[in-house]
N, C-alpha and C positions, 0 to 999 in steps of 0.2 A: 074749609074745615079748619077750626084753631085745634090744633094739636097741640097738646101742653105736657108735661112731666107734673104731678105731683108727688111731694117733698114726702117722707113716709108718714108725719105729723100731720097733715095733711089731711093725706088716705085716710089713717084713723081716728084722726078726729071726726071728718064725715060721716063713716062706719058707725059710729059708736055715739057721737058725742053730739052730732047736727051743729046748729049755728052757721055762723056764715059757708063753714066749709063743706057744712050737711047739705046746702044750697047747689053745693057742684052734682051732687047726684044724680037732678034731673036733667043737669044739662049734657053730662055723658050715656044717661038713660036715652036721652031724646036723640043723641049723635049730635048734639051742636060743640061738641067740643070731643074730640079721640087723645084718645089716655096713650101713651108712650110710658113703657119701662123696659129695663137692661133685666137681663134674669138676675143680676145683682141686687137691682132694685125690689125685684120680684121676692127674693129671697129676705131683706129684711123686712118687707111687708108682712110675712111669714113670722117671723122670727118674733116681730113686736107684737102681732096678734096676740102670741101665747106668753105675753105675760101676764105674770097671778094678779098685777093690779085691777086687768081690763077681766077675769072671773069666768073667761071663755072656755066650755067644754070644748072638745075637739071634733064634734058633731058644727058648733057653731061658728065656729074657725070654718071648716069644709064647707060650711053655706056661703059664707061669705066669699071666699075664695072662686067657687065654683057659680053664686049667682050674683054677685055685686062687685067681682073683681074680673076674673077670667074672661068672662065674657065682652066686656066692655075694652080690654087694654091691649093693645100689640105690643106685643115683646121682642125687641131687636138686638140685633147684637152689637155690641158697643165697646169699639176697643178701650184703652185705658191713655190718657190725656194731661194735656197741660194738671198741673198742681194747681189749683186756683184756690183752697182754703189750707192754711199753714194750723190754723188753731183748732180742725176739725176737718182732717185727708177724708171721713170716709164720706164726706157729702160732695164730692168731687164727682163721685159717680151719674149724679145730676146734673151735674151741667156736662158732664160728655153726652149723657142719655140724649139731653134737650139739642145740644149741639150737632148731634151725628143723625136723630131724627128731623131735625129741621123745624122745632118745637118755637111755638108764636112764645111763649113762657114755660117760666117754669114756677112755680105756685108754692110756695112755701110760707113756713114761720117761723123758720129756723133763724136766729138773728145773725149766724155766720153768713148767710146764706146772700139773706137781706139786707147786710151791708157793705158787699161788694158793690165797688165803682167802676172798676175795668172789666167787668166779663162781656162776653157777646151774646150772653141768653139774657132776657128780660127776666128779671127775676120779682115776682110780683105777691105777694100776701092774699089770703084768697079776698078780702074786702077787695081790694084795690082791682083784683081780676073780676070779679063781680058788678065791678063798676063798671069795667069797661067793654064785659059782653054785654052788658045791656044797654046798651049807645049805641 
């Protein structure tokens, strides 16, 4: 099973926006890949949903939440860890997530994220992670 973190950008751009990242859907639908988040993680997933850019009642937020998130993600407890981004502390959370679940990636496009050299989670853009479940 690839067990991965994805980046909140990520989440919702899948949600909402499809393209490559819309692409991971099916393969968390199907169980060929199990979603890892921190209730950290859980909670800004939340938080970005409800903003006025993305025009989401709060009927539609709880859909999502409850049939396109909830379901599909184990949520672990995840202590607090090395410092790994100086320019942007709160995406740190991800790689503890990926590091403490034992995550094959961590799937993002966040550019702090993806241009770490030293970390120990694989940190991958969802293209480059779509390339390489399909091999």
């Amino acid at each position: 099973m690839n067990r991965i973190v994805l980046d909140t950008n990520v989440l919702v751009s899948a949600l909402l926006l499809g393209g490559a990242p819309g692409k991971l859907i099916q393969f968390w639908q199907t169980e060929r890949i199990h979603l890892l988040a921190s209730r950290e993680i859980m909670d800004e997933y939340l938080r970005v949903l409800t903003y006025p850019k993305f025009s989401l009642s709060e009927e539609e937020i709880h859909c999502l939440l409850t049939q396109e998130i909830l379901p599909w993600v184990e949520v672990i407890s995840v202590p607090q860890g090395k410092k790994w981004i100086p320019e942007d502390p709160e995406d740190d959370k991800f790689i503890w997530c990926a590091l403490e679940g034992k995550a094959r990636a961590l799937v993002s496009g966040d550019k702090h994220l993806l241009k770490l050299q030293s970390c120990p989670v694989r940190i991958l853009s969802p293209a480059q992670f779509l390339r390489g479940i399909k091999e």
